[in-house]
KOLKOLMAR-733832 format. One record per residue (C-alpha): residue in one letter; residue number from 1; x, y, z. Coordinates in nm, 2 decimals. Each point is the difference from the previous one (the first is absolute). Layout:
N
type: A | seq: NUM | east: X | north: Y | up: Z
...
# end
This chain:
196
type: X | seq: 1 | east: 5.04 | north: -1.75 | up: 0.00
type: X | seq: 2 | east: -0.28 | north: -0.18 | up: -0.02
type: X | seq: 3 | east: -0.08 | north: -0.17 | up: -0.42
type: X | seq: 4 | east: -0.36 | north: 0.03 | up: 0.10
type: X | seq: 5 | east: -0.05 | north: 0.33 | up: 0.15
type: X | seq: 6 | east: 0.28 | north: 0.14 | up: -0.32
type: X | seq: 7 | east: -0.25 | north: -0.15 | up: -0.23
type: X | seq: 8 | east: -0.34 | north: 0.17 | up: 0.13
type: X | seq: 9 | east: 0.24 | north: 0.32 | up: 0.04
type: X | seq: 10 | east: 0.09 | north: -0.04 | up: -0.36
type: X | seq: 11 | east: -0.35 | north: -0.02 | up: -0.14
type: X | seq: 12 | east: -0.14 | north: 0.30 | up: 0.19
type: X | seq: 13 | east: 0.25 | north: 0.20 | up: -0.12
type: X | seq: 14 | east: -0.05 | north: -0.08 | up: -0.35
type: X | seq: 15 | east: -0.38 | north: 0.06 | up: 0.08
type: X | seq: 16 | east: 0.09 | north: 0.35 | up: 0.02
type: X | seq: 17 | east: 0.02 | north: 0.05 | up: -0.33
type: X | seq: 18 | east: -0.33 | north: -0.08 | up: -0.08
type: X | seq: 19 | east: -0.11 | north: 0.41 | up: 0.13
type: X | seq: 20 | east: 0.16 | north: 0.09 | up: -0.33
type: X | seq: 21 | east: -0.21 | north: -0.21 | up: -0.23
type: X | seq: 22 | east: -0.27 | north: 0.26 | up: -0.11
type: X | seq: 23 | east: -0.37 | north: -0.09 | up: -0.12
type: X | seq: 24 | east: -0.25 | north: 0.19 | up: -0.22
type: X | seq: 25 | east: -0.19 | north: 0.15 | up: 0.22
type: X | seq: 26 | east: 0.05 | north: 0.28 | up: 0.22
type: X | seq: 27 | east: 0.02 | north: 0.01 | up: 0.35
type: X | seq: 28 | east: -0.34 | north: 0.29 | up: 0.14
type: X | seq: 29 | east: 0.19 | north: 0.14 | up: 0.24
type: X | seq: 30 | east: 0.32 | north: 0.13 | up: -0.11
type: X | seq: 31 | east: -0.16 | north: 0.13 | up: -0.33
type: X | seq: 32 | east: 0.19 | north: -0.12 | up: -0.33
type: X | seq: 33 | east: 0.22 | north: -0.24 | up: 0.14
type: X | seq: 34 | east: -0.01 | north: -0.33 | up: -0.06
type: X | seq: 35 | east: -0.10 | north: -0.33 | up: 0.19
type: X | seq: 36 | east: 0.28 | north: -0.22 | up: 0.05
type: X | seq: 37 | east: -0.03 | north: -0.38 | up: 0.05
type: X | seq: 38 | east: 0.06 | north: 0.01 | up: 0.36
type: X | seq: 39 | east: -0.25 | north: 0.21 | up: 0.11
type: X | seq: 40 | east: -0.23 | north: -0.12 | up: -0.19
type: X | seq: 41 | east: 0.09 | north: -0.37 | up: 0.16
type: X | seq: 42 | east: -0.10 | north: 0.18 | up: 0.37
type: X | seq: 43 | east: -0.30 | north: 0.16 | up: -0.16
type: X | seq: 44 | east: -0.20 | north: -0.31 | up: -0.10
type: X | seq: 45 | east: 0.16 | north: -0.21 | up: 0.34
type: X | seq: 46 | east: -0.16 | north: 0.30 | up: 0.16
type: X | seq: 47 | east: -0.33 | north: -0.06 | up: -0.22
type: X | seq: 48 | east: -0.02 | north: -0.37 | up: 0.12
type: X | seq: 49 | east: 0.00 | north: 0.11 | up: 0.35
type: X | seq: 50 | east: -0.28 | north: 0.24 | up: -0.04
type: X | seq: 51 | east: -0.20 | north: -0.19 | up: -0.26
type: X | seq: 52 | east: 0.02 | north: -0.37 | up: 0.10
type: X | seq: 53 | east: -0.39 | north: 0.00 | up: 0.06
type: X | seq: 54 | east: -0.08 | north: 0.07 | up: -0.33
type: X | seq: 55 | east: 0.21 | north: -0.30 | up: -0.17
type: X | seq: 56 | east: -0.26 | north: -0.31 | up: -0.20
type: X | seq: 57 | east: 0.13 | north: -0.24 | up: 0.28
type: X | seq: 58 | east: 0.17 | north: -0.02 | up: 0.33
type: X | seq: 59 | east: 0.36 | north: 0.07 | up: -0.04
type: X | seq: 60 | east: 0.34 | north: -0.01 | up: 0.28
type: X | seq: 61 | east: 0.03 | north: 0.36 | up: -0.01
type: X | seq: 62 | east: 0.43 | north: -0.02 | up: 0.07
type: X | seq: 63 | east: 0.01 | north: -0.28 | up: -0.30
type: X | seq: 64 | east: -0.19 | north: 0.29 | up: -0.24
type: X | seq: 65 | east: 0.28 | north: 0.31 | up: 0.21
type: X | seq: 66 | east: 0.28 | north: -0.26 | up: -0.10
type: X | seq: 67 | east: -0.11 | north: -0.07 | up: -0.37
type: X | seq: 68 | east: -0.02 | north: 0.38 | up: -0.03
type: X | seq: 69 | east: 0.34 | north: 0.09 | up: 0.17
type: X | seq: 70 | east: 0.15 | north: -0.26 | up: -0.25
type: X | seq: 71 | east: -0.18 | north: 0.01 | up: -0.30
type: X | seq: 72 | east: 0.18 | north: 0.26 | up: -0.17
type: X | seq: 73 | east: 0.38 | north: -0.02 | up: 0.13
type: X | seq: 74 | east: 0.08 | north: -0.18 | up: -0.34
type: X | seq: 75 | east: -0.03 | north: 0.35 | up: -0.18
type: X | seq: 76 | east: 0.36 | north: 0.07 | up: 0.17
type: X | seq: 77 | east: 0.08 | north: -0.20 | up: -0.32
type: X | seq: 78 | east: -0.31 | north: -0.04 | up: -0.23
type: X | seq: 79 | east: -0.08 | north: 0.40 | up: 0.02
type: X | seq: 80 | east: -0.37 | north: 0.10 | up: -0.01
type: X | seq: 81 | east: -0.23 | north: -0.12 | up: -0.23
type: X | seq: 82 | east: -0.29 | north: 0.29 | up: -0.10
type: X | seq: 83 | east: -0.29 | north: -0.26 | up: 0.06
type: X | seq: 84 | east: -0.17 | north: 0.12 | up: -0.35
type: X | seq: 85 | east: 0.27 | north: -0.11 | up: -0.21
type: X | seq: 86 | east: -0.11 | north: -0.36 | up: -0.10
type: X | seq: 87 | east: 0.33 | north: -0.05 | up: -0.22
type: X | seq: 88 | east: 0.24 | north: 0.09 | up: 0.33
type: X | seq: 89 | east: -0.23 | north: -0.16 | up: 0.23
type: X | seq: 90 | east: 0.07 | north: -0.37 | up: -0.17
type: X | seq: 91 | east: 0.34 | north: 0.06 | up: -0.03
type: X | seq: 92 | east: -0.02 | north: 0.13 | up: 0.39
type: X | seq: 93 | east: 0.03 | north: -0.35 | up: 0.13
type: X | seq: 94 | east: 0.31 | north: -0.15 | up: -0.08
type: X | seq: 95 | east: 0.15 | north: 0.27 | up: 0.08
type: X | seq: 96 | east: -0.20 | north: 0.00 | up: 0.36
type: X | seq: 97 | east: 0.06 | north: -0.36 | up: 0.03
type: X | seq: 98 | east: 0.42 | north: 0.03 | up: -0.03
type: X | seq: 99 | east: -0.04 | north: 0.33 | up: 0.24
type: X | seq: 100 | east: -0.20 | north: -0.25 | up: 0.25
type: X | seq: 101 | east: 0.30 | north: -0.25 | up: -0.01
type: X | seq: 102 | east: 0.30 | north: 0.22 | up: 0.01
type: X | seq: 103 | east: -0.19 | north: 0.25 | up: 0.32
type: X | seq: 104 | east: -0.13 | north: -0.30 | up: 0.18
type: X | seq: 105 | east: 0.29 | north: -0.22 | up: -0.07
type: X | seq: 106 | east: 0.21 | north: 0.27 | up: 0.21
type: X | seq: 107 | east: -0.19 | north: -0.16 | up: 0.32
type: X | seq: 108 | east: 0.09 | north: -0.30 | up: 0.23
type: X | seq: 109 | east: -0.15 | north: -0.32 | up: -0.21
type: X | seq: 110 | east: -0.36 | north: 0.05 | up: 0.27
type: X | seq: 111 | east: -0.07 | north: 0.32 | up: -0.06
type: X | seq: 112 | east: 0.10 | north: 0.02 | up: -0.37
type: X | seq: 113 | east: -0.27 | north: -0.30 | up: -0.02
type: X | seq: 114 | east: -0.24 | north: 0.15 | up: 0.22
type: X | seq: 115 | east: 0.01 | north: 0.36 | up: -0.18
type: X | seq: 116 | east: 0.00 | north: -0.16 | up: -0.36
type: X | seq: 117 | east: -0.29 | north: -0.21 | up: 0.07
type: X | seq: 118 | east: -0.20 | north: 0.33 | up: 0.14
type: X | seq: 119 | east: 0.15 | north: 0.17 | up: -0.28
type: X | seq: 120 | east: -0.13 | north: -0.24 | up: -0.23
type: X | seq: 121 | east: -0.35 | north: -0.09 | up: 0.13
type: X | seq: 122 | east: -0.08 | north: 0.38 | up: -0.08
type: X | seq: 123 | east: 0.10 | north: -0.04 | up: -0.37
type: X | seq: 124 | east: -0.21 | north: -0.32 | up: 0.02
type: X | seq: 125 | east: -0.30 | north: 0.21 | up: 0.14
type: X | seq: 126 | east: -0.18 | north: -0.32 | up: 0.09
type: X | seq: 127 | east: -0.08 | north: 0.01 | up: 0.39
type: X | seq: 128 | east: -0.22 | north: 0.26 | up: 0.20
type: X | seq: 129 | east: 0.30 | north: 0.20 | up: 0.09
type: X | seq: 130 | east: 0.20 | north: 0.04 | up: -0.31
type: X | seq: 131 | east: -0.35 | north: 0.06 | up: -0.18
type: X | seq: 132 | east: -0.07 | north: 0.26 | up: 0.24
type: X | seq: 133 | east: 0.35 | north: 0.13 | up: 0.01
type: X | seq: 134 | east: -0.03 | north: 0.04 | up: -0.42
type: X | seq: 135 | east: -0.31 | north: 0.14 | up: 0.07
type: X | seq: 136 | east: 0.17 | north: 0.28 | up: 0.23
type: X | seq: 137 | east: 0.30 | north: 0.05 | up: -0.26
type: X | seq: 138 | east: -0.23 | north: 0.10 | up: -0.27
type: X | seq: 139 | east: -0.22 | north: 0.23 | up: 0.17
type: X | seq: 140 | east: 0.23 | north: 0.21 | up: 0.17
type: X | seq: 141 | east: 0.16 | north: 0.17 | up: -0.32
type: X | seq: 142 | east: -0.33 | north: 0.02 | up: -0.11
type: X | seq: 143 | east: -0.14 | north: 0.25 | up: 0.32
type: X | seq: 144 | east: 0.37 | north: 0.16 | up: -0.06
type: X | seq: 145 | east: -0.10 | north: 0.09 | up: -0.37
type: X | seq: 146 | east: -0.34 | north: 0.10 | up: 0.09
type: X | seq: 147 | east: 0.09 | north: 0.23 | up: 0.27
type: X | seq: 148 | east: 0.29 | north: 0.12 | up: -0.17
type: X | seq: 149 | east: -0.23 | north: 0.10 | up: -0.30
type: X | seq: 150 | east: 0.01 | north: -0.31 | up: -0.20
type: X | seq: 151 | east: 0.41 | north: 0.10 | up: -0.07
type: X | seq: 152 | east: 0.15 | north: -0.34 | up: -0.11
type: X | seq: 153 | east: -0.37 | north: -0.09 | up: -0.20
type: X | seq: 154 | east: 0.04 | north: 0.35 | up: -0.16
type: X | seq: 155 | east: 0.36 | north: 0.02 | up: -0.10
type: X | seq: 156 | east: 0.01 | north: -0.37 | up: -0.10
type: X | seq: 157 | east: -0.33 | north: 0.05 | up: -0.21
type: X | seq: 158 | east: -0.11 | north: -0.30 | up: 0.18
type: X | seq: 159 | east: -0.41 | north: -0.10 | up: -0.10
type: X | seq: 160 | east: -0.24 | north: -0.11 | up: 0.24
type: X | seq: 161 | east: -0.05 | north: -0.33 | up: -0.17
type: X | seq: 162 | east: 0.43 | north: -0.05 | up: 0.09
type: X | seq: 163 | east: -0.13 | north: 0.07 | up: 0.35
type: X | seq: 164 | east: -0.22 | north: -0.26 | up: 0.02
type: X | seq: 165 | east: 0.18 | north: -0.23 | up: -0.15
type: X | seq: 166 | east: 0.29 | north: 0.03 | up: 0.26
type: X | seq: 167 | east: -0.20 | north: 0.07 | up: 0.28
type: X | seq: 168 | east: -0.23 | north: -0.27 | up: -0.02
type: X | seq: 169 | east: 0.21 | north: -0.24 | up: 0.25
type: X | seq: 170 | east: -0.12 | north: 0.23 | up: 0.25
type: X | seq: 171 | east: -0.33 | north: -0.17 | up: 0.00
type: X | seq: 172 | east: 0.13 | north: -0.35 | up: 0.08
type: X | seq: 173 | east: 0.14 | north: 0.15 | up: 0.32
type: X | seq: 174 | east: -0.23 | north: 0.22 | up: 0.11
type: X | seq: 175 | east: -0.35 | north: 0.06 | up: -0.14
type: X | seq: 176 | east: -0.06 | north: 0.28 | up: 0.19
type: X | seq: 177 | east: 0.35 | north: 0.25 | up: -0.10
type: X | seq: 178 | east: -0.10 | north: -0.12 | up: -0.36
type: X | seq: 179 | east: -0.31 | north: 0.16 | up: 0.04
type: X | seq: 180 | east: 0.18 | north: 0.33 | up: 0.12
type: X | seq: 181 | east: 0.22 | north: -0.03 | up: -0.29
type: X | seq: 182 | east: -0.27 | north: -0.05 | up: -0.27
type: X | seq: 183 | east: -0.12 | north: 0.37 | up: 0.17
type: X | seq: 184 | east: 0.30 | north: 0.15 | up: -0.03
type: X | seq: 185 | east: 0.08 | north: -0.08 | up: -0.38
type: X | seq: 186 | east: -0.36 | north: 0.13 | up: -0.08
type: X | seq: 187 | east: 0.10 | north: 0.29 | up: 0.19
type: X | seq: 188 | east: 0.32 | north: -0.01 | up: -0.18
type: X | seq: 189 | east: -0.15 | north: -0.02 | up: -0.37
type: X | seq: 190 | east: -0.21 | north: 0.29 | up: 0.09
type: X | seq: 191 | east: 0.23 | north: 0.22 | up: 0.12
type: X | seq: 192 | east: 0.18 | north: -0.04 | up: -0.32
type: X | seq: 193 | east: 0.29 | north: -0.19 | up: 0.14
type: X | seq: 194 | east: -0.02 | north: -0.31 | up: -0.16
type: X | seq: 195 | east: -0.08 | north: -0.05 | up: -0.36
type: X | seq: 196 | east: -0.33 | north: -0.19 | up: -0.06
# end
């Protein structure tokens, strides 16, 4: 059969086992379960869709969909990070890194390229898109924590100057969701969900 088509096939598959890594937060609808990376991948792509309007500067909308389809594959490997770990965070990017050569690396030499370089430009967080897909990445656990009644904040004792401080990037994408999220961490400290 075909190396190329065996190749892609190859990948997907492995893809697969990304709907097992789990995250911190919750998922609202299926009450205590959690979020795995996969779904929350097709969250935020879905968030770019709707919210493309609202990013600092004009962006290719399908550039920012394929940044956030790809940008957190390499936890088939590196695992999820909880975002308000600073010591695991650091060490988060080697591991990322390797996970970025060995999943892409799986693909014909053009696509493993192609995908890397998206891959990459999102870490980078330097152009409209991947600023405004970081933006996107960090904001969407934060609406799941607030409407799931601050769970992750409140069973990580996380503080609301730790929110902040993560959350910040937010602005450089998108001036106008950072504004929503400053609201929802007021909202958040005082309903008693994050420490202040």
């Amino acid at each position: 059969m075909n190396q190329r088509l065996e190749q892609q096939l190859s990948l997907l598959i492995e893809l697969d086992r990304l709907k097992s890594v789990l995250r911190r937060t919750r998922v609202r609808s299926a009450e205590g379960r959690l979020e795995n990376s996969a779904e929350h991948s097709w969250h935020v792509a879905m968030m770019a869709l709707l919210m493309q309007e609202h990013a600092n500067e004009p962006v290719e909308i399908t550039k920012v969909v394929k940044m956030l389809l790809l940008h957190d594959i390499v936890e088939i490997d590196a695992g999820d990070t909880f975002v308000y770990d600073a010591q695991a965070s650091k060490e988060q990017e080697e591991k990322e890194l390797a996970a970025a050569h060995r999943l892409f690396g799986m693909l014909p030499q053009d696509q493993r390229q192609e995908l890397f370089d998206v891959w990459q430009e999102f870490e980078l967080a330097q152009s409209p898109e991947a600023k405004f897909a970081k933006a996107l990445d960090r904001l969407i656990p934060m609406l799941l924590n607030y409407h799931n009644d601050g769970q992750s904040w409140v069973e990580n004792e996380v503080s609301k100057s730790q929110v902040m401080q993560v959350n910040q990037k937010i602005e450089k994408g998108s001036q106008v969701l950072w504004d929503k999220a400053k609201s929802l961490i007021e909202e958040a400290v005082e309903n008693g969900w994050l420490k202040n």
